[in-house]
C-alpha positions in Angstrom: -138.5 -163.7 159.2 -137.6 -166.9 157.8 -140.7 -168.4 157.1 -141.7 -165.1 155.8 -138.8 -165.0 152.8 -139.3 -168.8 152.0 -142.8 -168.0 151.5 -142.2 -165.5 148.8 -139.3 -166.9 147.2 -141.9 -170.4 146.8 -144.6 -167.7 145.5 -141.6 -166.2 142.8 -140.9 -169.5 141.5 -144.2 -171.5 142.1 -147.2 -169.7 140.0 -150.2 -169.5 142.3 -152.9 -167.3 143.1 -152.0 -165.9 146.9 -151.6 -162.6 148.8 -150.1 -160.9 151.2 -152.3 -159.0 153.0 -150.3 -156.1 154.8 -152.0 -155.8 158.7 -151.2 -152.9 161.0 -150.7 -149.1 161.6 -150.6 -147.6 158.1 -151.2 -150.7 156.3 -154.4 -151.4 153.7 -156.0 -153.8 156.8 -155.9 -152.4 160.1 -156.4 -154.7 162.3 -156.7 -158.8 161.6 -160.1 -158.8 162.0 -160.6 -156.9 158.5 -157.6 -158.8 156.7 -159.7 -162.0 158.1 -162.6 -160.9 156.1 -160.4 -160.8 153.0 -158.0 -163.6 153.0 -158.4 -166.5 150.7 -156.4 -170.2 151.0 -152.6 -169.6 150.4 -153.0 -166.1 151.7 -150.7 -164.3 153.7 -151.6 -162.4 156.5 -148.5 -159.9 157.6 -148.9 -158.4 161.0 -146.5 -155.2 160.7 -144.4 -154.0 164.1 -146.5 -152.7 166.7 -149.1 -152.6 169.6 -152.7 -153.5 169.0 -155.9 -153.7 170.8 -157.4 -157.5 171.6 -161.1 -158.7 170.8 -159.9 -159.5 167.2 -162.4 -162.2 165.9 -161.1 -164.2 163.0 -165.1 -166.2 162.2 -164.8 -169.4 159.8 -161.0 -168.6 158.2 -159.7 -171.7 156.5 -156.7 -172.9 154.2 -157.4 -176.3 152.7 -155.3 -178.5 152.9 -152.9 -177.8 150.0 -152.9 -174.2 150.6 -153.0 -173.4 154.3 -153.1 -169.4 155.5 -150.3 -167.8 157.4 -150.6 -165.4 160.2 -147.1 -164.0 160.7 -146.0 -161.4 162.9 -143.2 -158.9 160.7 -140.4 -160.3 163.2 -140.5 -162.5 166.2 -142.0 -160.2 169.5 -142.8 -157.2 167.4 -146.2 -157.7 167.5 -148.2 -157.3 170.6 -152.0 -157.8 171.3 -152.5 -156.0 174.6 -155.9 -155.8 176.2 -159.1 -156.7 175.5 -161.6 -159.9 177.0 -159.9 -161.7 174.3 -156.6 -161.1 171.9 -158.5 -163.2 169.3 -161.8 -164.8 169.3 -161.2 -167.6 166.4 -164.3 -170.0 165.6 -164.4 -172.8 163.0 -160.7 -172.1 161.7 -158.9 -174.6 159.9 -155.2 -174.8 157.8 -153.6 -172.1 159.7 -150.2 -171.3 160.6 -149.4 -168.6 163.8 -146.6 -167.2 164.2 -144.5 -164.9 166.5 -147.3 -162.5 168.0 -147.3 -162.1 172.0 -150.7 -162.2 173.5 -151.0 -160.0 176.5 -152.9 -158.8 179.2 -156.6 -160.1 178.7 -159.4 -160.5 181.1 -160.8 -163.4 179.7 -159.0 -165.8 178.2 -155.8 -164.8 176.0 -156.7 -166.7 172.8 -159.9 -168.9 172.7 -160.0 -171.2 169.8 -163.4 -173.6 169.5 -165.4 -175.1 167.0 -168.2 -172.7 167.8 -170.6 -175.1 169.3 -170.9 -177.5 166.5 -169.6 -180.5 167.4 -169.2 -182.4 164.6 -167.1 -180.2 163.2 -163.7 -179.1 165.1 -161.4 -176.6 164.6 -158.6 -178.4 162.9 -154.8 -178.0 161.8 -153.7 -174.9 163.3 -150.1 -174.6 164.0 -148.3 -172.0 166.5 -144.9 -171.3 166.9 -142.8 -168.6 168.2 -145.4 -167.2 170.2 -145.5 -165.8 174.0 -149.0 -165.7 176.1 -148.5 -163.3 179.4 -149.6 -161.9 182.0 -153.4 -162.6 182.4 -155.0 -159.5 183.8 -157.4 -162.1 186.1 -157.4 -163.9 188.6 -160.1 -166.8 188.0 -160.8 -169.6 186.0 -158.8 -167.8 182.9 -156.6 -169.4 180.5 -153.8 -167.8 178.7 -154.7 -170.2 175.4 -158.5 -172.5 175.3 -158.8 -175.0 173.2 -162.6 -176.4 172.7 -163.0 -178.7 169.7 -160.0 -178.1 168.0 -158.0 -181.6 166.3 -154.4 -181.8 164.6 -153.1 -178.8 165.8 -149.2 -177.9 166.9 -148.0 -175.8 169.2 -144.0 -175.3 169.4 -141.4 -172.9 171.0 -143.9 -171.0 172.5 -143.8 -169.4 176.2 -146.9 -169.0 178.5 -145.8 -166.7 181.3 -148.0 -165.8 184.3 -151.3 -167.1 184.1 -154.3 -166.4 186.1 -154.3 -167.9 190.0 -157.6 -170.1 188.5 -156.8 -170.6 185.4 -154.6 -173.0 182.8 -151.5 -171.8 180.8 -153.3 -174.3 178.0 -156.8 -175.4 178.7 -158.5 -178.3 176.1 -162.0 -179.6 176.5 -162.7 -182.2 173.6 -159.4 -182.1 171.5 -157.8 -184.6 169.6 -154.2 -185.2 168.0 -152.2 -182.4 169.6 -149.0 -181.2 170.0 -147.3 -179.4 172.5 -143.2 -179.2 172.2 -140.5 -177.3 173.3 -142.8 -174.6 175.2 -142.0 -173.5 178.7 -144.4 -172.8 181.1 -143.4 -170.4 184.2 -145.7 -169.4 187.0 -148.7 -170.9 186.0 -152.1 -170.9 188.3 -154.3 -173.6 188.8 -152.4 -175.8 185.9 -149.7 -175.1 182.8 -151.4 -177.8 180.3 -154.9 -179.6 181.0 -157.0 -182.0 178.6 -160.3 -183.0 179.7 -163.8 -183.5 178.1 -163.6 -186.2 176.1 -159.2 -185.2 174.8 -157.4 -187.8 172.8 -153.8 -188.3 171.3 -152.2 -185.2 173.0 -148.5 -185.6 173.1 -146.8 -183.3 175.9 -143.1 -183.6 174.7 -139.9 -181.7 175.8 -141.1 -178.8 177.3 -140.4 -176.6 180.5 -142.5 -176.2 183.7 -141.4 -173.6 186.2 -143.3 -173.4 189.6 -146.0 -174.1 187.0 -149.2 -174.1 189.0 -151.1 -176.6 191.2 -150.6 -179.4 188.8 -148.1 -178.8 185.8 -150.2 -180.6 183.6 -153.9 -182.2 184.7 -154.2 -185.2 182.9 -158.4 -185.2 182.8 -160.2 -183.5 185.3 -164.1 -182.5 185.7 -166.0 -181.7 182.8 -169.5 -180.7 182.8 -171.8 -183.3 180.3 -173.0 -180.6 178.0 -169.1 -179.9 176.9 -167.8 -183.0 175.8 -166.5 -183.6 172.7 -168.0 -186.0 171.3 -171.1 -185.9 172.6 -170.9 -189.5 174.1 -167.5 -189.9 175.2 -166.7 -192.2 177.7 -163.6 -190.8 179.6 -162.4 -187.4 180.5 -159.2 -188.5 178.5 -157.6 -190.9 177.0 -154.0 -191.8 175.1 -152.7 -188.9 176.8 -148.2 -188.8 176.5 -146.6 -186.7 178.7 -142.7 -187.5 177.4 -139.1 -185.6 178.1 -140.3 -182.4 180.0 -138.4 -181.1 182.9 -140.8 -180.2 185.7 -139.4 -177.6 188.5 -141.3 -176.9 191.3 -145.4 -176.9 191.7 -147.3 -178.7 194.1 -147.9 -182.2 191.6 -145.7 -182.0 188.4 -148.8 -184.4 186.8 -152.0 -185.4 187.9 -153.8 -188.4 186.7 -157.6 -187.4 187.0 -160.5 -189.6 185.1 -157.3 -190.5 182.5 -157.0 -193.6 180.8 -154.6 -195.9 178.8 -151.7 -192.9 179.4 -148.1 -192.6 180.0 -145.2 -190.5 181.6 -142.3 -191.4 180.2 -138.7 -190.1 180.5 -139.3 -187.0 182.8 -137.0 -185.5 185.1 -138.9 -183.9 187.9 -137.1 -181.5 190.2 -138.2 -180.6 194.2 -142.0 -180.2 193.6 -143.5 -178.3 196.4 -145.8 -181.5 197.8 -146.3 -184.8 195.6 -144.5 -186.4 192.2 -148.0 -187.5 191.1 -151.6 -187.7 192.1 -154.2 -190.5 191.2 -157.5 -188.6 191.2 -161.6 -188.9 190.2 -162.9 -185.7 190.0 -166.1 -186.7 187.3 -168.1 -188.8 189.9 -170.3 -190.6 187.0 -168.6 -193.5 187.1 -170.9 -195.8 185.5 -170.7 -193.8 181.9 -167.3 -192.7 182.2 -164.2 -194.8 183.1 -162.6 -194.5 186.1 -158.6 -193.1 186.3 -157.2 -196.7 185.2 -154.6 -198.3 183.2 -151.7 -195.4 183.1 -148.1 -195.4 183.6 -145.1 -193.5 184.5 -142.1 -194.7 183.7 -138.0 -193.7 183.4 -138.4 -190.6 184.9 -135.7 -189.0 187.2 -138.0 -187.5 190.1 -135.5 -185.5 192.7 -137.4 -184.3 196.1 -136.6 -182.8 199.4 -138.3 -182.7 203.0 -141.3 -180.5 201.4 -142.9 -183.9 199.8 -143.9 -186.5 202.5 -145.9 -188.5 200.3 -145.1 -189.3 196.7 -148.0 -190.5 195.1 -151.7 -188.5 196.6 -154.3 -191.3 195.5 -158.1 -190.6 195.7 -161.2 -192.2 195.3 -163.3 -194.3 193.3 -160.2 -194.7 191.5 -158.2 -197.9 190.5 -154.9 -197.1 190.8 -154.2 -201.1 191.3 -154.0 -201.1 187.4 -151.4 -198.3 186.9 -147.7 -199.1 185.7 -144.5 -198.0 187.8 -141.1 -198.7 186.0 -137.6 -197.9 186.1 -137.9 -194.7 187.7 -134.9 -193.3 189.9 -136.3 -191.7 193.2 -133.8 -189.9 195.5 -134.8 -187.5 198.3 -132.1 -185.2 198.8 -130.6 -185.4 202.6 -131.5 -188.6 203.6 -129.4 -191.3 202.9 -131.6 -194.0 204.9 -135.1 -193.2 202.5 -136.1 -196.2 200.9 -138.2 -194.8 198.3 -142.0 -194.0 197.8 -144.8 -196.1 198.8 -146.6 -196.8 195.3 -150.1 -198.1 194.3 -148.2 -201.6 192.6 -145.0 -203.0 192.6 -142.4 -201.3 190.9 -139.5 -203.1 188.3 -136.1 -201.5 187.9 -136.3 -198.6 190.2 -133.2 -197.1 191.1 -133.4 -196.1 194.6 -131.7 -193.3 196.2 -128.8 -192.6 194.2 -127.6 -188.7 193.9 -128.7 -188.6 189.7 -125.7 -186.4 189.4 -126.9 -183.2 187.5 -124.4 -181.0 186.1 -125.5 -177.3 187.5 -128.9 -178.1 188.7 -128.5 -174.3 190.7 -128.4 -173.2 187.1 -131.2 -175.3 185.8 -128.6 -177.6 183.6 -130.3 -181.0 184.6 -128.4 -182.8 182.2 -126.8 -186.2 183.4 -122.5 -186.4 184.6 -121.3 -189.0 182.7 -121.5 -191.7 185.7 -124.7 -191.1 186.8 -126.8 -193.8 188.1 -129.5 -193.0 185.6 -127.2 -193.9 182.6 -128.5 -196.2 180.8 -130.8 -198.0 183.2 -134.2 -196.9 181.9 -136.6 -199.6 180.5 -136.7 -200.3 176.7 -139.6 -198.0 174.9 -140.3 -197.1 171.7 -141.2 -193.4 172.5 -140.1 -190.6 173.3 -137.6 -191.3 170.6 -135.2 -188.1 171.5 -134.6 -186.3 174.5 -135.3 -182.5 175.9 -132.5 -181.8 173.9 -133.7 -183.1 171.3 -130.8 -186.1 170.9 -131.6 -189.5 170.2 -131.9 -192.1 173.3 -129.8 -194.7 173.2 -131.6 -198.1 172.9 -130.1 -198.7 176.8 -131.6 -195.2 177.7 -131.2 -193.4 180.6 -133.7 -192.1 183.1 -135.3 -188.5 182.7 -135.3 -186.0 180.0 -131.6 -186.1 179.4 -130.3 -188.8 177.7 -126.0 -189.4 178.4 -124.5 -188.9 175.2 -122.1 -191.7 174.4 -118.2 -190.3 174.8 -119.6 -187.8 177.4 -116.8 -186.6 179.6 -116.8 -183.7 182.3 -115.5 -180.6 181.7 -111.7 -180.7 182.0 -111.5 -184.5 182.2 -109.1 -186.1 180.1 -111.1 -188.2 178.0 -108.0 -189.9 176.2 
């Protein structure tokens, strides 16, 4: 692997006291549990090609800060945890880099990260990339990845594929400073991507939701008082950014619920199953914590059909009187005489009704025809700076996840 020869070649030329501890069938540490034990900051734990059993437990394993430990599979997908209540049971881990194992087939949850029990003291910068979390075997209130307590961590170009019916592709109570990039998310259960209890500073950015649960991502929800982190937060969530994902399918792509001061920006959201967004209280104590207030959605390309007869599901002892509805292009497909969604406030710059003109949506290409009607018309924002694509918006951006390039021209136009 990449990472893996960059490593060495810095160790060949950088003197430093670090290890590669060789992991696997035939190797000096059999499973990660014992190289776990062993490994020191800078450290290198190499997973070698195989199948292993779950209920790995890597207890109190930290980096520092100038000399993190890396967890890397031998090659992307050749490394399989299969079984077990848990793949890996990590507590109190910090400085740690993940990369290219598939998690598979647990009855519990498929990776549970926390900051066991103690509070004041978080999990924190853990990075995963390349990775794949499958096929939960359960069907409650299991997640394929829990987060509890865990700050400043990264998660990129991984894939969570068929989670439990009850459970969360990516489930955070009390975490702070995330990142969540360039993942896809396909058949999902109750939700792909929730943060609740007490969750800060996530940023949800360019990723992929297929028919990805009941809500593609829960922005809040219903946490119980003793799990909050901290101890006396106020609001389920808060500074939550949900920016450049494609959404396809679900019941509700996103779900405000006991959220705060967050945003949905530059989405493109494609025939969900029954609403574009709900507005919802589910923590009733609303005299500690705040009620689902101050959020906004903005720039994002939502395309329904007949299934979705109301747009925005509001609920109780909510105030969705402050939320923030700009420039976003609504068309329902087949009816040319819809004159867009009833919203909780007054929406500037909507486009209304206009065909958004993908390329291939039948073969998921959502990006924009050059003449779209969501070319350049979104509202001027700071962030998302770049698109699903990863290009830069323009600073007249357009609408959705897919920014028009400038010079774009169809296929077998003449674009002299």
């Amino acid at each position: 692997m990449r990472l893996f020869l960059a490593l060495l070649l810095s160790w060949a030329i950088t003197p430093v006291h670090a290890h590669i501890l060789h992991t696997g069938h035939g190797q000096p540490y059999l499973n990660i549990t014992a190289a776990a034990k062993k490994a020191r900051p800078g450290d290198t734990i190499l997973v070698h090609a195989g199948t292993y059993h779950g209920d790995q437990v890597l207890q109190g394993l930290q980096g520092t800060k100038d000399r993190w430990i890396y967890i890397l599979a031998e090659k992307d997908d050749a490394v399989q945890f299969k079984g077990g209540a848990v793949a890996w049971k990590a507590s109190d881990i910090a400085y740690l880099h993940i990369e290219g194992f598939v998690f598979i087939r647990q009855t519990d949850n498929g990776l549970n990260i926390d900051d066991g029990g103690t509070y004041d003291s978080p999990a924190h910068h853990i990075v995963f990339r390349h990775c794949a979390f499958r096929d939960m075997a359960a069907k409650g209130n299991n997640d394929l990845l829990k987060l509890s307590g865990v700050d400043n961590f990264t998660l990129q170009q991984c894939t969570f594929l068929n989670g439990s019916a009850g459970g969360s592709g990516i489930d955070m109570v009390g975490c702070h400073d995330g990142l969540i990039t360039q993942c896809r998310f396909e058949n999902m259960g109750s939700n792909a991507v929730q943060a609740k209890g007490g969750s800060s500073n996530i940023r949800i950015e360019a990723n992929t939701f297929k028919n990805a649960g009941s809500r593609s991502i829960n922005l809040g929800g219903g946490t119980g008082l003793p799990f909050f982190r901290p101890a006396n937060a106020t609001v389920e969530a808060t500074r939550l950014k949900v920016y450049s994902n494609l959404f396809i399918g679900s019941d509700v792509p996103v779900a405000f619920v006991g959220c705060t001061d967050s945003e949905v920006i530059n989405n493109t959201i494609y025939k969900p199953g029954r609403w574009v967004l709900r507005i919802l209280q589910e923590n009733k104590d609303t005299i500690r914590f705040a009620k689902c207030s101050n959020n906004s959605f903005r720039n994002n390309l939502v395309y329904i059909d007949e299934q979705v007869h109301t747009v925005c599901n509001i609920g109780g002892g909510t105030m969705p009187q402050t939320f923030n509805f700009s420039n976003n292009l609504w068309f329902q497909m087949g009816n040319d005489t819809w004159a867009g969604p009833q919203l909780p406030t007054a929406e500037t710059g909507a486009v209304l009704n206009k065909d958004p003109l993908f390329k291939n949506a039948a073969a998921e290409d959502f990006t924009l025809r050059p003449q779209s009607p969501a070319a350049g018309t979104g509202v001027e924002t700071a962030l998302p700076e770049k698109d699903r694509h990863r290009n830069t918006f323009r600073k007249r951006r357009s609408i959705g996840a897919f920014e028009v390039l400038p010079g774009a021209a169809e296929p077998g136009s003449d674009s002299k």
